[in-house]
TINU-306158 format. One record per residue (C-alpha): residue in one letter; residue number from 1; x negated, y, z. Coordinates in Angstrom, 2 decimals. Layout:
BEGIN
pt residu = A, num = NUM, x = X, y = Y, z = Z
...
This chain:
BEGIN
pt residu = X, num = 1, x = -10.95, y = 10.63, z = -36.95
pt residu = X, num = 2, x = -12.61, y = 7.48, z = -36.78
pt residu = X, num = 3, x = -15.01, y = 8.45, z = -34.35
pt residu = X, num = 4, x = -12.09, y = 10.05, z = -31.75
pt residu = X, num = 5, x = -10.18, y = 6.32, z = -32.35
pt residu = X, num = 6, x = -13.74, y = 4.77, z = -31.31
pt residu = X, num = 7, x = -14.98, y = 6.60, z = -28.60
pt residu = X, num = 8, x = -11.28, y = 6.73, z = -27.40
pt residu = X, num = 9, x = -11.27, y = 2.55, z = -27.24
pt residu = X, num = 10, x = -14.88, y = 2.51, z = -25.71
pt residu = X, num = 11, x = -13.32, y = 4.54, z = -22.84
pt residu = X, num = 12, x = -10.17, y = 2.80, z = -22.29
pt residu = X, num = 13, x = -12.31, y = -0.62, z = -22.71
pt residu = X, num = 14, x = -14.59, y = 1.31, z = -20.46
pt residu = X, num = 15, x = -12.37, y = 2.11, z = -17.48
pt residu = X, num = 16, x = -10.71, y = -0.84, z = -17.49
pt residu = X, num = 17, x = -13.69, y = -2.90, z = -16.58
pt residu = X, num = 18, x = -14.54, y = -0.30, z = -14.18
pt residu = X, num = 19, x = -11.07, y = -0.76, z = -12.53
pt residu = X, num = 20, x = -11.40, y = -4.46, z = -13.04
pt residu = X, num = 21, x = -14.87, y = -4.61, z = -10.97
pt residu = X, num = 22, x = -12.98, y = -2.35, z = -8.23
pt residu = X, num = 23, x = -10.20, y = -4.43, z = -7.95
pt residu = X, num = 24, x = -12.49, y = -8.07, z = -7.83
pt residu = X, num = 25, x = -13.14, y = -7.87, z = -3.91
pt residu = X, num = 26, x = -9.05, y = -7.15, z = -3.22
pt residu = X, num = 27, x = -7.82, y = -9.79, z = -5.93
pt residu = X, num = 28, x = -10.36, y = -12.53, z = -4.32
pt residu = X, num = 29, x = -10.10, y = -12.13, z = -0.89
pt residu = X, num = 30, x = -7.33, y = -14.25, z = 1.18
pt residu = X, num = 31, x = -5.69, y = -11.16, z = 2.46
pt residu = X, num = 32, x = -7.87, y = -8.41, z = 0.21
pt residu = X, num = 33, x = -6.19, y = -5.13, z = 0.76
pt residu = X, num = 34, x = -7.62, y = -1.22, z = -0.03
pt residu = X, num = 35, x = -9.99, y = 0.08, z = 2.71
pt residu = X, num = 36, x = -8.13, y = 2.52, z = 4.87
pt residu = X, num = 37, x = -9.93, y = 5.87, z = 4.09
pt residu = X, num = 38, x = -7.52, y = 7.77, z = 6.79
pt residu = X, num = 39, x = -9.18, y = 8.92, z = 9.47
pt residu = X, num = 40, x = -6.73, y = 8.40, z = 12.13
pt residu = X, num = 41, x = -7.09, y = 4.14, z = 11.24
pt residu = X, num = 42, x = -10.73, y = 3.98, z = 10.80
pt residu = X, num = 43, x = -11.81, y = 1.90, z = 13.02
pt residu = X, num = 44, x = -15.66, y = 3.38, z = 12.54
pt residu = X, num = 45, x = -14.25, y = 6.45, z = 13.22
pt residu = X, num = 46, x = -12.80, y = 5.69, z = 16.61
pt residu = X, num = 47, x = -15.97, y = 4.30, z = 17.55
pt residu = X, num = 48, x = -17.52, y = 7.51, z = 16.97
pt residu = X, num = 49, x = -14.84, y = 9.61, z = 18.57
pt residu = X, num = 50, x = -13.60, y = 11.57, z = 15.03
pt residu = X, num = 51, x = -9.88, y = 12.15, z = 15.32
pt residu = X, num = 52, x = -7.58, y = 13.33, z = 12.39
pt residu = X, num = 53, x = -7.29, y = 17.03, z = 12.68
pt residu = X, num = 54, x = -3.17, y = 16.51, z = 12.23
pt residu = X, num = 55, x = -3.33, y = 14.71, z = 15.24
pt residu = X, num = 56, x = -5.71, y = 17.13, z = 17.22
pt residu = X, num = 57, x = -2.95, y = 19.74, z = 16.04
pt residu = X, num = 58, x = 0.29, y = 17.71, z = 17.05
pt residu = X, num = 59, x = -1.86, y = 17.03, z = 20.78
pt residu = X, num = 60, x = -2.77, y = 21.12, z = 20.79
pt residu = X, num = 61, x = 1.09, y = 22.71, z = 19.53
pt residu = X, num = 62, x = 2.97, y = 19.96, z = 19.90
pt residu = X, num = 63, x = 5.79, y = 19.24, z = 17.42
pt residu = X, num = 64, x = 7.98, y = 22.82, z = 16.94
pt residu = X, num = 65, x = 6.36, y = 24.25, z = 20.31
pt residu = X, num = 66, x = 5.14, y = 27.60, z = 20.29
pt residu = X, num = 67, x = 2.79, y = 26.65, z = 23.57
pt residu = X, num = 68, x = 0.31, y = 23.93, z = 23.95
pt residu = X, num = 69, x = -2.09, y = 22.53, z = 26.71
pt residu = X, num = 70, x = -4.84, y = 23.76, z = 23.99
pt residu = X, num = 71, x = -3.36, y = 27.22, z = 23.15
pt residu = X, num = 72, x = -4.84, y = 30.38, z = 25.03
């Protein structure tokens, strides 16, 4: 039992350093926020011309339409 209690603190201790470190750029920064990992606001993506497939899908079908400019 004593060993679960201790390896169970070394974890917790464990991950919250690791979220700690994660957090240090966002906490420091003047206006530190998450990186955007969407697609569609990536700006590195745009460059490269990768679109969100969603989007690709809405341009294609359109909302509720059976008939897009993409459809055959």
């Amino acid at each position: 039992m004593k060993e679960f209690l201790l390896i169970l603190g070394s974890a917790t201790v464990l991950m919250g350093l690791i979220f700690a470190g994660l957090s240090l750029r966002i906490l420091l920064e003047k206006n530190g926020r998450f990186p955007s990992t969407s697609i569609g606001r990536n700006k590195e993506m745009k460059k490269r011309g990768i679109t969100c497939v969603k989007h690709d899908e809405i341009q294609c079908h359109g909302k509720g339409k059976s008939k897009g400019p993409c459809c055959g």
